[in-house]
C-alpha positions in Angstrom: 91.7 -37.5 25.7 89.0 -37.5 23.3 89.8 -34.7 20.6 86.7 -33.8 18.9 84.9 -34.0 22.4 87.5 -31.6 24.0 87.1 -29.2 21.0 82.8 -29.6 21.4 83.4 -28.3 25.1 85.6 -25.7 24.4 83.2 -24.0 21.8 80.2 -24.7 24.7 82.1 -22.6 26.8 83.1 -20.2 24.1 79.3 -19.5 23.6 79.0 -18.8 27.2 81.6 -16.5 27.4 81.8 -13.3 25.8 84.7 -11.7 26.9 86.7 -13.8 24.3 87.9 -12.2 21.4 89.5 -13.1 18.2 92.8 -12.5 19.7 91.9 -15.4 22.2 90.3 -18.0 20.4 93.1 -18.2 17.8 95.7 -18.0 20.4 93.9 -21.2 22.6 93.3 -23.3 19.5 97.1 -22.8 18.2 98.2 -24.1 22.4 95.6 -27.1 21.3 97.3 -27.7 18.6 100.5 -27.8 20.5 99.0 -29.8 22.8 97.6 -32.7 20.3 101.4 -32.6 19.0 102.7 -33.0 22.4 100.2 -36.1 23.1 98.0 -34.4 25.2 100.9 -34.1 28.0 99.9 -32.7 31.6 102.3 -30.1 31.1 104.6 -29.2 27.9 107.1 -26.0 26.6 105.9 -23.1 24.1 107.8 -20.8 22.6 106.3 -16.9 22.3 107.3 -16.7 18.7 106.1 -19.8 17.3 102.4 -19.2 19.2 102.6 -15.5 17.6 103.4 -17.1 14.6 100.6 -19.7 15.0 97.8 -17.8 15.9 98.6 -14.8 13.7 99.4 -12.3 16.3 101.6 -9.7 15.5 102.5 -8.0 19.3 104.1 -8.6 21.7 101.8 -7.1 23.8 98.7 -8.7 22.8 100.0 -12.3 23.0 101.2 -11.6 27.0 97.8 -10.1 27.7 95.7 -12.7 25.7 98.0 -15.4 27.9 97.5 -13.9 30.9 93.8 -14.0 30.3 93.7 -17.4 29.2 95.3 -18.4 32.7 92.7 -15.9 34.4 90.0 -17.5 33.4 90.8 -20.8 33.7 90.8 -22.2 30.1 95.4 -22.6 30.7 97.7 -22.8 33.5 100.5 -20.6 31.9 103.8 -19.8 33.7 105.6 -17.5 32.0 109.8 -18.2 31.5 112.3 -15.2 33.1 113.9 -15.3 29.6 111.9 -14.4 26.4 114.0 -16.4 24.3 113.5 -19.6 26.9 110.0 -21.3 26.4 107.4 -21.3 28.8 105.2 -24.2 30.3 101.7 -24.3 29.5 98.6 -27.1 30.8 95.6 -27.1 29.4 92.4 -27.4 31.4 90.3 -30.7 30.1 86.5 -29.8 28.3 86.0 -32.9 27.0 84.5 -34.6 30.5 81.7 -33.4 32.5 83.8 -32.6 35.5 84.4 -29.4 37.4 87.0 -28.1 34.5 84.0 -28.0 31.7 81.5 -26.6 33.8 82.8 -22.8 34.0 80.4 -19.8 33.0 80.5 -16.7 31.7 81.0 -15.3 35.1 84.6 -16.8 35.2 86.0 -14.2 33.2 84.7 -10.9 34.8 88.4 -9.6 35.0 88.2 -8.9 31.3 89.0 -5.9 28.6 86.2 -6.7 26.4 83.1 -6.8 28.9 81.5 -3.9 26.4 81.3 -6.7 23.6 78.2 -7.3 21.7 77.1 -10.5 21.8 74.2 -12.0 19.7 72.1 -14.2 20.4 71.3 -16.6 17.6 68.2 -18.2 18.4 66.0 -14.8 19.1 67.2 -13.2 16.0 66.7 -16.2 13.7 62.9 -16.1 11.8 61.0 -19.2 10.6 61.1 -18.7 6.4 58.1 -21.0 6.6 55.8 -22.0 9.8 54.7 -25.1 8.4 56.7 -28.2 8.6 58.2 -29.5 5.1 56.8 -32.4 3.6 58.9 -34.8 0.8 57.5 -35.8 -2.5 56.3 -39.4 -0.8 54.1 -37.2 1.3 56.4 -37.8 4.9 57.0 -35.0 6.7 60.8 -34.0 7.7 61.7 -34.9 11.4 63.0 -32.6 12.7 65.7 -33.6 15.8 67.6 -31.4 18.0 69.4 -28.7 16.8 71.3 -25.4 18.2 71.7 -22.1 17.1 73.7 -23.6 14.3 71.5 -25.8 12.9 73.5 -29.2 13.6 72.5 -32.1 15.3 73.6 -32.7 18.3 72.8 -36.6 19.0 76.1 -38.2 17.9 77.7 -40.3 19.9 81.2 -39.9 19.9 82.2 -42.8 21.9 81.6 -45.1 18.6 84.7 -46.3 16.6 83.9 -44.4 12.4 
């Protein structure tokens, strides 16, 4: 399990998918957290409390619906405990390899509340302050490799030891 890979695919499908809220994305990366502390296990216990506690939610309410969602669309496999002082298991579904599990779209999560989200895109509302490309004292111009809508390269290779 390759951390920083895992958390690049999550946030590839995060930008894909607009039904997630706030709510959500706290709520999945406190479970990661859990997870990384468990050793990436197939399957391992939460406790409602501690994930409210976590992922600064402050109902009940919200964290079973946000849960519930999460297992919806694919991003956990939750099953709830018949006590709500026992915990409950959780999996996590793998983004960091290319397989079937990473490869979900926005479409996934048509059961949601939040369908009536605004969602911006980046790239078509982000202007050029200059056309021209910039040049360095030494009279070289700046390449200029592949970025996203957050300016950041995306090249690295992950696979080398730092």
């Amino acid at each position: 399990m390759n951390y920083i890979r895992h958390l690049r695919g999550f946030f590839d499908r995060l930008q894909d998918d607009a039904n997630m809220t706030a709510y959500h994305i706290s709520l999945y990366l406190a479970i990661f957290n859990l997870w990384n502390m468990n050793r990436f296990r197939e399957q391992f216990e939460v406790n409602r409390m501690d994930l409210m506690s976590l992922s600064r939610i402050g109902s009940a309410h919200t964290y079973s619906r946000c849960m519930k969602q999460l297992n919806d669309w694919g991003y956990i496999k939750y099953s709830a405990s018949s006590n709500r002082y026992q915990v409950s298991k959780v999996s996590c579904a793998r983004f960091d390899t290319t397989g079937s599990t990473a490869n979900h779209t926005a479409s996934d999560t048509t059961s949601g509340t939040a369908n009536s989200t605004l969602f911006i895109n980046s790239k078509e509302n982000s202007k050029e302050k200059q056309s021209h490309p910039k040049v360095f004292k030494n009279g070289r111009e700046k390449n200029k490799r592949n970025s996203n809508s957050l300016h950041v390269n995306t090249d690295k290779d992950y696979s080398e030891p730092l």
